[in-house]
C-alpha positions as CSV (number, residue, x, y, z in Angstrom):
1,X,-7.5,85.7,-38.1
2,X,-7.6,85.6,-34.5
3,X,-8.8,82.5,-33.4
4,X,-7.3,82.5,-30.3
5,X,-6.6,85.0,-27.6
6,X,-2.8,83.6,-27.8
7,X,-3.0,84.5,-31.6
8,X,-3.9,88.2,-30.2
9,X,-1.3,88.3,-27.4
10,X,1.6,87.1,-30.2
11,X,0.5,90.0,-32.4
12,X,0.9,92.6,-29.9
13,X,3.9,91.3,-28.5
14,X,5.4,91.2,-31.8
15,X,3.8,95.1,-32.2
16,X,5.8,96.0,-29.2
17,X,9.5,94.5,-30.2
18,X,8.5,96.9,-33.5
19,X,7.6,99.6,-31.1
20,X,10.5,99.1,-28.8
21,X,12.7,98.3,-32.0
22,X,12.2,102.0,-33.2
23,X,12.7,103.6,-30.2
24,X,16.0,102.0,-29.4
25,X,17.1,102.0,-32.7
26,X,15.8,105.9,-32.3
27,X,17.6,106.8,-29.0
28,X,20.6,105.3,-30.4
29,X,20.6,107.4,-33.4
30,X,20.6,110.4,-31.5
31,X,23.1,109.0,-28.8
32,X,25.4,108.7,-31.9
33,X,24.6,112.3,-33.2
34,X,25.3,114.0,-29.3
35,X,28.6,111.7,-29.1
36,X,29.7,113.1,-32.5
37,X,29.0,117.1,-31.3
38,X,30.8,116.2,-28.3
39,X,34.0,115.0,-30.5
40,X,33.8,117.8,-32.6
41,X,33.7,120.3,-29.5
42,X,36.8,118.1,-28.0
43,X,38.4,118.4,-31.4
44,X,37.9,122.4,-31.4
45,X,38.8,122.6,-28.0
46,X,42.1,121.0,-28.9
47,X,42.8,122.6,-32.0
48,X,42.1,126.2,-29.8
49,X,44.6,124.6,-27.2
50,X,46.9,124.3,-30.0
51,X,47.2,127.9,-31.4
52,X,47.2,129.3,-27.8
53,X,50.2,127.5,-27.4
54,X,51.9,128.3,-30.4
55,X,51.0,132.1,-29.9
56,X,52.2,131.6,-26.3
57,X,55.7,130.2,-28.1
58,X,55.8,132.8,-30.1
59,X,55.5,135.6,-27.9
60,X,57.7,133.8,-25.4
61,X,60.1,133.7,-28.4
62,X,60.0,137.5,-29.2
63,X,60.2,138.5,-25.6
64,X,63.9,136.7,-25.3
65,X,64.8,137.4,-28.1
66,X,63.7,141.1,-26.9
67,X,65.6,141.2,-24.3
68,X,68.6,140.2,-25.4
69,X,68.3,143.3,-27.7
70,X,67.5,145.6,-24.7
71,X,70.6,144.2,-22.6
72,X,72.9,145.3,-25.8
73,X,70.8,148.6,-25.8
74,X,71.3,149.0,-22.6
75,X,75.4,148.3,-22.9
76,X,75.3,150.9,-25.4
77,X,73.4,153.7,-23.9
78,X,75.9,153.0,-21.0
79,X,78.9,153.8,-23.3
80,X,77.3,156.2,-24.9
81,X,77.1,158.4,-21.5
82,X,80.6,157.5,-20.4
83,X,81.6,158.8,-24.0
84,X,79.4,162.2,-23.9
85,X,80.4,162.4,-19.8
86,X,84.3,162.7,-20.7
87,X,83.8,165.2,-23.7
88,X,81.6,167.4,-21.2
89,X,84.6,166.9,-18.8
90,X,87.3,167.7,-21.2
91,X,85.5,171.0,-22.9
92,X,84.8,171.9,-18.8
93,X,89.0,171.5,-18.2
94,X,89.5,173.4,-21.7
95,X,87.1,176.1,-20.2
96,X,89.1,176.2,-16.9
97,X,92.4,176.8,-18.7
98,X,91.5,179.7,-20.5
Protein backbone atom coordinates (compact mmCIF):
# COMPACT_ATOMS: atom_id res chain seq x y z
CA UNK A 1 0.00 0.00 0.00
CA UNK A 2 2.51 2.45 0.87
CA UNK A 3 5.46 1.93 -0.85
CA UNK A 4 6.74 5.16 -0.71
CA UNK A 5 6.81 7.88 1.79
CA UNK A 6 5.38 10.21 -1.30
CA UNK A 7 2.49 7.52 -1.36
CA UNK A 8 1.97 8.46 2.49
CA UNK A 9 2.37 12.27 2.13
CA UNK A 10 -0.46 12.11 -1.05
CA UNK A 11 -2.78 10.25 1.38
CA UNK A 12 -2.65 12.72 4.01
CA UNK A 13 -2.75 15.62 1.91
CA UNK A 14 -5.66 14.31 0.30
CA UNK A 15 -7.09 13.57 4.14
CA UNK A 16 -6.58 17.15 4.77
CA UNK A 17 -8.54 18.78 1.55
CA UNK A 18 -11.42 16.13 3.13
CA UNK A 19 -10.74 17.68 6.46
CA UNK A 20 -10.56 21.23 5.25
CA UNK A 21 -13.44 20.40 2.75
CA UNK A 22 -15.88 19.82 5.76
CA UNK A 23 -14.95 22.48 7.69
CA UNK A 24 -15.44 25.12 5.04
CA UNK A 25 -18.20 23.57 3.68
CA UNK A 26 -19.25 23.52 7.61
CA UNK A 27 -18.48 27.32 8.37
CA UNK A 28 -20.34 28.13 5.39
CA UNK A 29 -23.38 26.39 6.33
CA UNK A 30 -23.69 28.17 9.37
CA UNK A 31 -22.54 31.63 7.76
CA UNK A 32 -25.69 30.97 5.58
CA UNK A 33 -27.94 30.06 8.70
CA UNK A 34 -26.63 33.61 10.79
CA UNK A 35 -27.10 35.61 7.41
CA UNK A 36 -30.66 34.27 7.14
CA UNK A 37 -31.56 35.22 11.13
CA UNK A 38 -30.03 38.45 10.32
CA UNK A 39 -32.68 39.00 7.23
CA UNK A 40 -35.37 37.78 9.11
CA UNK A 41 -34.59 40.29 12.09
CA UNK A 42 -34.17 43.15 9.14
CA UNK A 43 -37.44 41.93 7.79
CA UNK A 44 -39.14 42.23 11.39
CA UNK A 45 -37.52 45.24 12.03
CA UNK A 46 -39.18 46.71 8.94
CA UNK A 47 -42.39 45.26 9.08
CA UNK A 48 -42.33 46.86 13.06
CA UNK A 49 -41.25 50.15 11.24
CA UNK A 50 -44.16 49.79 9.18
CA UNK A 51 -47.11 49.58 11.70
CA UNK A 52 -45.43 52.32 13.86
CA UNK A 53 -45.90 54.40 11.04
CA UNK A 54 -49.24 53.63 10.08
CA UNK A 55 -50.42 53.99 13.85
CA UNK A 56 -48.37 57.21 13.79
CA UNK A 57 -50.77 58.14 10.53
CA UNK A 58 -53.48 57.23 12.10
CA UNK A 59 -53.26 59.06 15.25
CA UNK A 60 -51.89 62.03 13.35
CA UNK A 61 -55.18 61.63 11.32
CA UNK A 62 -57.64 61.61 14.38
CA UNK A 63 -55.84 64.36 16.08
CA UNK A 64 -56.70 66.91 12.92
CA UNK A 65 -59.42 65.67 12.32
CA UNK A 66 -59.95 66.35 16.31
CA UNK A 67 -59.37 69.50 16.17
CA UNK A 68 -61.17 70.67 13.61
CA UNK A 69 -64.16 69.34 15.75
CA UNK A 70 -62.84 71.29 18.90
CA UNK A 71 -62.47 74.68 16.84
CA UNK A 72 -66.37 74.23 15.79
CA UNK A 73 -66.94 73.26 19.52
CA UNK A 74 -65.36 75.92 20.53
CA UNK A 75 -67.40 78.49 17.95
CA UNK A 76 -70.31 77.11 19.46
CA UNK A 77 -69.78 77.26 23.17
CA UNK A 78 -68.80 80.91 22.23
CA UNK A 79 -72.36 81.47 20.82
CA UNK A 80 -73.83 79.63 23.20
CA UNK A 81 -72.61 82.24 25.95
CA UNK A 82 -73.32 85.32 23.91
CA UNK A 83 -76.94 83.74 23.60
CA UNK A 84 -77.37 82.78 27.51
CA UNK A 85 -75.32 86.35 28.27
CA UNK A 86 -78.21 88.52 26.44
CA UNK A 87 -81.19 86.46 28.02
CA UNK A 88 -79.48 87.06 31.51
CA UNK A 89 -79.23 90.76 30.40
CA UNK A 90 -82.70 91.09 29.13
CA UNK A 91 -84.53 89.19 32.34
CA UNK A 92 -81.95 91.75 34.45
CA UNK A 93 -83.65 94.97 32.32
CA UNK A 94 -87.17 93.22 32.79
CA UNK A 95 -86.27 93.06 36.60
CA UNK A 96 -85.25 96.71 36.66
CA UNK A 97 -88.51 97.85 35.09
CA UNK A 98 -90.72 96.48 37.52
Amino acid sequence: MFETSRDFLNIALGMSIIVLFGFISWAVYYLVQILRQVFKIFKETRDRITKLDELIKVFKDKIEHSTSHIVLIAEGMKKLVEVIKERTIKKDDEEDKK
